[in-house]
C-alpha positions as CSV (number, residue, x, y, z in Angstrom):
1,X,84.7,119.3,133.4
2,X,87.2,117.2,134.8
3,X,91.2,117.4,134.8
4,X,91.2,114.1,132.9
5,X,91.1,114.9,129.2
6,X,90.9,111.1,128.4
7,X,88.3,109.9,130.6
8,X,86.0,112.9,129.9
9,X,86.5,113.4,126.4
10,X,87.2,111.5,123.7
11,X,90.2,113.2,121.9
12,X,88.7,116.6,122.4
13,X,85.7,115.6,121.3
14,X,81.9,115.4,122.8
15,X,81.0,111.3,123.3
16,X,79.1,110.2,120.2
17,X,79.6,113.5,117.7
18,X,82.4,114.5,115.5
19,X,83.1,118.2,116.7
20,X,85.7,119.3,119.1
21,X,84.6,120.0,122.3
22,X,84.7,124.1,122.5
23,X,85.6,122.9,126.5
24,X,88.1,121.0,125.9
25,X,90.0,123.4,123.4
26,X,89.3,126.3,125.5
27,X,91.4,124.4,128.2
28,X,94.1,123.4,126.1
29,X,94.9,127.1,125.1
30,X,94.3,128.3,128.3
31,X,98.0,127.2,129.9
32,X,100.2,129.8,128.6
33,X,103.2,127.4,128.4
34,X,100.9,125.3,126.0
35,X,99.8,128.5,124.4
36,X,103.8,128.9,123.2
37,X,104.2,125.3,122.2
38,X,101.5,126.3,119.5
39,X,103.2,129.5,118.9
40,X,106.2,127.7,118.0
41,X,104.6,125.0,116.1
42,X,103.3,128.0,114.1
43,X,106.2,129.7,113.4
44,X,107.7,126.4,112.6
45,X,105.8,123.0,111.6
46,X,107.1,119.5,112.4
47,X,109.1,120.0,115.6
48,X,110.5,117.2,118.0
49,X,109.7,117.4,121.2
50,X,112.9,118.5,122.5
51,X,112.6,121.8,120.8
52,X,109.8,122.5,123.1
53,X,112.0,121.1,126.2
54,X,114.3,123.7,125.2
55,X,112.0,126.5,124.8
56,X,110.8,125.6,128.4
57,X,113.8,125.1,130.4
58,X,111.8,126.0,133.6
59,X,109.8,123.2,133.4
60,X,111.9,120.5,132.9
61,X,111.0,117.4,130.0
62,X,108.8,115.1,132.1
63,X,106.2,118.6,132.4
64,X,106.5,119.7,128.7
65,X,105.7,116.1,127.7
66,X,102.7,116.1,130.0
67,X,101.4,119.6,127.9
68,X,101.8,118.0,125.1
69,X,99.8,115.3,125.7
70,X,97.1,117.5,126.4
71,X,97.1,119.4,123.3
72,X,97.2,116.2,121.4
73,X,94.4,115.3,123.2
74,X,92.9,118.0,122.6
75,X,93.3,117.7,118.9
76,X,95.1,120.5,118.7
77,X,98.5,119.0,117.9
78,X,99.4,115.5,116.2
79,X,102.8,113.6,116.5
80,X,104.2,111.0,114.4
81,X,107.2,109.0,115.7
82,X,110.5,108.6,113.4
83,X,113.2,106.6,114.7
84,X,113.7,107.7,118.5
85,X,112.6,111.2,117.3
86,X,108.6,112.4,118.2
87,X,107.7,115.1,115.6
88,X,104.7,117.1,116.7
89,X,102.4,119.1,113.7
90,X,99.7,121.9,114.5
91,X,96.1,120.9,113.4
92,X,94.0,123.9,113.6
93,X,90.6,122.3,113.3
94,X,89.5,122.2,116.7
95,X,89.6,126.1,116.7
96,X,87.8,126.1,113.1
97,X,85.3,124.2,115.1
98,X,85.1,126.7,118.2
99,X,85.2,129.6,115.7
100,X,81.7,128.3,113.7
101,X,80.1,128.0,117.5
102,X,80.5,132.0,117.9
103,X,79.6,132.6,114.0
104,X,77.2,133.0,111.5
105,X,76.9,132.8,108.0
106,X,80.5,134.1,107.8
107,X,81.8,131.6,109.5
108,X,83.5,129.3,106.7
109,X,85.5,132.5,105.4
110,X,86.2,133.9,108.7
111,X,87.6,130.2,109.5
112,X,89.7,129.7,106.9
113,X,91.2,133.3,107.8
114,X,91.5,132.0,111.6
115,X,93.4,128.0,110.5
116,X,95.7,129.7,108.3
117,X,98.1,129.9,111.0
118,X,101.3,129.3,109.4
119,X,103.5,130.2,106.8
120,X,105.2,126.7,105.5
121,X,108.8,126.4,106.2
122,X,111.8,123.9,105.6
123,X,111.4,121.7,108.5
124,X,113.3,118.6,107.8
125,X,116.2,117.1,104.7
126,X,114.4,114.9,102.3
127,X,115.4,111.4,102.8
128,X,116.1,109.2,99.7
129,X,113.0,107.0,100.5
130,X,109.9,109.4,100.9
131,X,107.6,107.6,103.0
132,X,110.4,106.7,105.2
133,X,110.8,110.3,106.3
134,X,108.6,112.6,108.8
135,X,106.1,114.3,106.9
136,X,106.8,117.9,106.2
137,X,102.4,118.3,107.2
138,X,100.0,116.8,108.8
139,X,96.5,117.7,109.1
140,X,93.6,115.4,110.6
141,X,89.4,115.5,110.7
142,X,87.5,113.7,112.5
143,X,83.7,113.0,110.9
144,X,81.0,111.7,112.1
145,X,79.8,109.1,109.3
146,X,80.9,105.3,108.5
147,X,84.8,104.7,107.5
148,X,83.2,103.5,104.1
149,X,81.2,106.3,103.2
150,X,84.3,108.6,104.3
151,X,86.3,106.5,101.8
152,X,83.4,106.5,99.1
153,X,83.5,110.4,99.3
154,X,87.1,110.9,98.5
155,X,87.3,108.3,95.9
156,X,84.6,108.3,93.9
157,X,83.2,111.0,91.6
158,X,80.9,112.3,94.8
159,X,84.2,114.1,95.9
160,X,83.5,116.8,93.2
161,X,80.3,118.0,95.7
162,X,83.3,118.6,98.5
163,X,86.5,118.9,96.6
164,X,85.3,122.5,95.1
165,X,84.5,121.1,91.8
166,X,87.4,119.0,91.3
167,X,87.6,115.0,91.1
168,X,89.5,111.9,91.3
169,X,89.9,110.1,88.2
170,X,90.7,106.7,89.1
171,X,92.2,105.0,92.6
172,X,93.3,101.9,90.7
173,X,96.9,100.7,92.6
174,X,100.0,101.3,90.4
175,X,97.6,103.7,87.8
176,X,98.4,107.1,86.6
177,X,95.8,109.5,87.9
178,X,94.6,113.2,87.5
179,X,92.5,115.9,89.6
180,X,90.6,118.1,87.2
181,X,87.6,120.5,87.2
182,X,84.6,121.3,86.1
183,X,86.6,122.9,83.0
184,X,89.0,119.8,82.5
185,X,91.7,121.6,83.7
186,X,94.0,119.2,85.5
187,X,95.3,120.6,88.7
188,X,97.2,117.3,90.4
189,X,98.8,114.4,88.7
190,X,100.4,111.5,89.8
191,X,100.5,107.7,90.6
192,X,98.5,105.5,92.9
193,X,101.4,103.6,95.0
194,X,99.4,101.8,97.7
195,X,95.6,101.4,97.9
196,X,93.9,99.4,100.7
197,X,90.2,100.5,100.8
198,X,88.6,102.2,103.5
199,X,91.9,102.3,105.0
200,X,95.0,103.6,103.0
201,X,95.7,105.9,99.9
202,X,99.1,106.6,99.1
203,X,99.8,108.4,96.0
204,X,102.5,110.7,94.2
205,X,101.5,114.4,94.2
206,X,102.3,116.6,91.1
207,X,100.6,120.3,91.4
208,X,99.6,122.0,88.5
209,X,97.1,124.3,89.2
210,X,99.9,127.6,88.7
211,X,102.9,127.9,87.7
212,X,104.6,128.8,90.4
213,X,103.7,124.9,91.9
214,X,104.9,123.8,88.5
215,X,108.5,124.4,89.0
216,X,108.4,122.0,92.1
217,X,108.9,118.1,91.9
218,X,106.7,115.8,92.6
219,X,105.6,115.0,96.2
220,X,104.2,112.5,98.3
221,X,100.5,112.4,100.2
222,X,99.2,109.4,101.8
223,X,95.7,109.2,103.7
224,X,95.0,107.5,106.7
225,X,91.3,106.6,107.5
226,X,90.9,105.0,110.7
227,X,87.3,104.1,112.4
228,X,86.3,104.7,116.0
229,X,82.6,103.7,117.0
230,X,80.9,105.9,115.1
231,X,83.7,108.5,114.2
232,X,86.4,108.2,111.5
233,X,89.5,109.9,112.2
234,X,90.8,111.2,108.3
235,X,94.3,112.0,108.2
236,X,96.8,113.6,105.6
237,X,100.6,113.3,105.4
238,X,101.9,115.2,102.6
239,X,105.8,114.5,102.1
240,X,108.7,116.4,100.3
241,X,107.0,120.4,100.2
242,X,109.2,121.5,102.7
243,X,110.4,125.1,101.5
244,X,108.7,124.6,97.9
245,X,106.1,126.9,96.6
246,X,103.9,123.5,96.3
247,X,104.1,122.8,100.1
248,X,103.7,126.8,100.7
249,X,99.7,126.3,99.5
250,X,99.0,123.2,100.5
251,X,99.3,124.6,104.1
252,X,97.0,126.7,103.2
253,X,94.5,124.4,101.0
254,X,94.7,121.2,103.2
255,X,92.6,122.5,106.5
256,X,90.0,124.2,104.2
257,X,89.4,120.9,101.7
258,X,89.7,118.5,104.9
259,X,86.9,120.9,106.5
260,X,84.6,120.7,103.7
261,X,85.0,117.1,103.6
262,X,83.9,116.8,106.8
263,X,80.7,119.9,106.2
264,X,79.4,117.8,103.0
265,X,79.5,114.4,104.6
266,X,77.5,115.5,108.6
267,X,75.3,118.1,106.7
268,X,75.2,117.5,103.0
269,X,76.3,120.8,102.1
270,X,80.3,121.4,101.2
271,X,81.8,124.8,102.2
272,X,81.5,128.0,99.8
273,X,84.7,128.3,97.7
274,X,87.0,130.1,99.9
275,X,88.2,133.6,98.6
276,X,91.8,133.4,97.2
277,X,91.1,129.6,95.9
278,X,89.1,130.2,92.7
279,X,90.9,129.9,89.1
């Protein structure tokens, strides 16, 4: 392996598959100063950059933006730009991907236990205009299949083989939709906003499924589907959850729905229902 992450690899990733390179993570995690970027990413989602200058002093900012670079590289870490600000989110997917390489059957339980890394806190004000703001979570897959069969998957009734049982009513723009099960039960609710097939999804976000996410208002998700050779690059923005019981699960939920999305589509097979998400 060579020191040169982007000549090598291909964001993390082996040329021509959609896994993470177990290499390329391995390195990533092996620098301990990039090893307490993570750590504080955990302990507290959506950062900008110069917290991690701060937490670093020793290193100075042109160093820490260099590790940085690797773990997005890596896949380990995504950023999203807001005004001057660079706001960088954990994605524990490449080390779901390392964990089912040293796993067996138990793998999809023992790798939900191992991505959920975080418990979901307050990370920025809302802003009057939703989209507008940072996202309070960001979580991204990459899959090896066509951008349209990616997009076919999550909006048509095939994502009830992925999505646990549940399923998408309708992705008509400006329509009112639901998520229900097998039972009819609704779990989400809300409005498609923006719909730009394979590419874009934007749509309110109204839990349901307890009543504990009851209590919260309604949210914001928007996916992003974005096609590279023969890879597409899935990734979720969920806005206004920060410090709500609603955002609470969904940092929990995201990571294990994303990961079966990306199991049903390369294998044909979803994941098992992960203990603690049934009823």
């Amino acid at each position: 392996m060579t020191g040169d992450f982007e000549v090598t690899y291909f964001y993390g990733m082996s040329t021509g598959s959609g896994q993470y390179d177990a290499a390329v993570t391995i390195a990533a995690i092996a620098d301990p100063s990039r090893r307490l970027i993570l750590d504080l990413l955990r302990a507290k989602d959506g950062q900008a950059v110069r917290a991690y200058e701060e937490a670093l002093p020793h290193l100075g900012r042109h160093a820490v933006l260099k590790h940085v670079s690797v773990l997005e590289r890596a896949g380990l870490l995504l950023t999203r730009k807001v005004g001057r600000q660079r706001f960088c989110y954990l994605n524990p997917v490449p080390l779901l991907d390392l964990a089912r390489q040293w796993t067996t059957d138990y793998s999809a339980a023992w790798g939900h236990q191992l991505i959920d890394l975080r418990n979901h806190t307050e990370t920025l004000e809302r802003n009057s205009t939703m989209t507008d703001q940072a996202p309070d979570f960001v979580q991204q897959v990459v899959i090896h299949a066509p951008i349209q069969r990616v997009w076919d998957a999550i909006t048509t009734t095939d994502a009830h083989r992925w999505y646990f049982g549940a399923r998408l009513s309708t992705t008509e723009q400006g329509a009112d939709y639901t998520i229900d099960d097998t039972d009819d039960r609704t779990h989400i609710r809300g409005t498609n906003l923006e719909v730009d097939p394979p590419r874009l999804l934007v749509q309110t976000f109204d839990a349901r499924w307890d009543e504990g996410v009851r209590a919260d208002a309604p949210s914001h998700v928007t996916w992003r589907l974005e096609e590279r050779g023969p890879l597409t690059f899935v990734t979720v923005e969920h806005r206004g959850v920060a410090g709500t019981e609603t955002g609470r699960q969904s940092a929990r939920g995201w990571p294990c729905l994303l990961s079966s999305l990306k199991t049903y589509l390369e294998t044909g097979s979803p994941l098992p229902l992960p203990a603690g998400m049934a009823g």
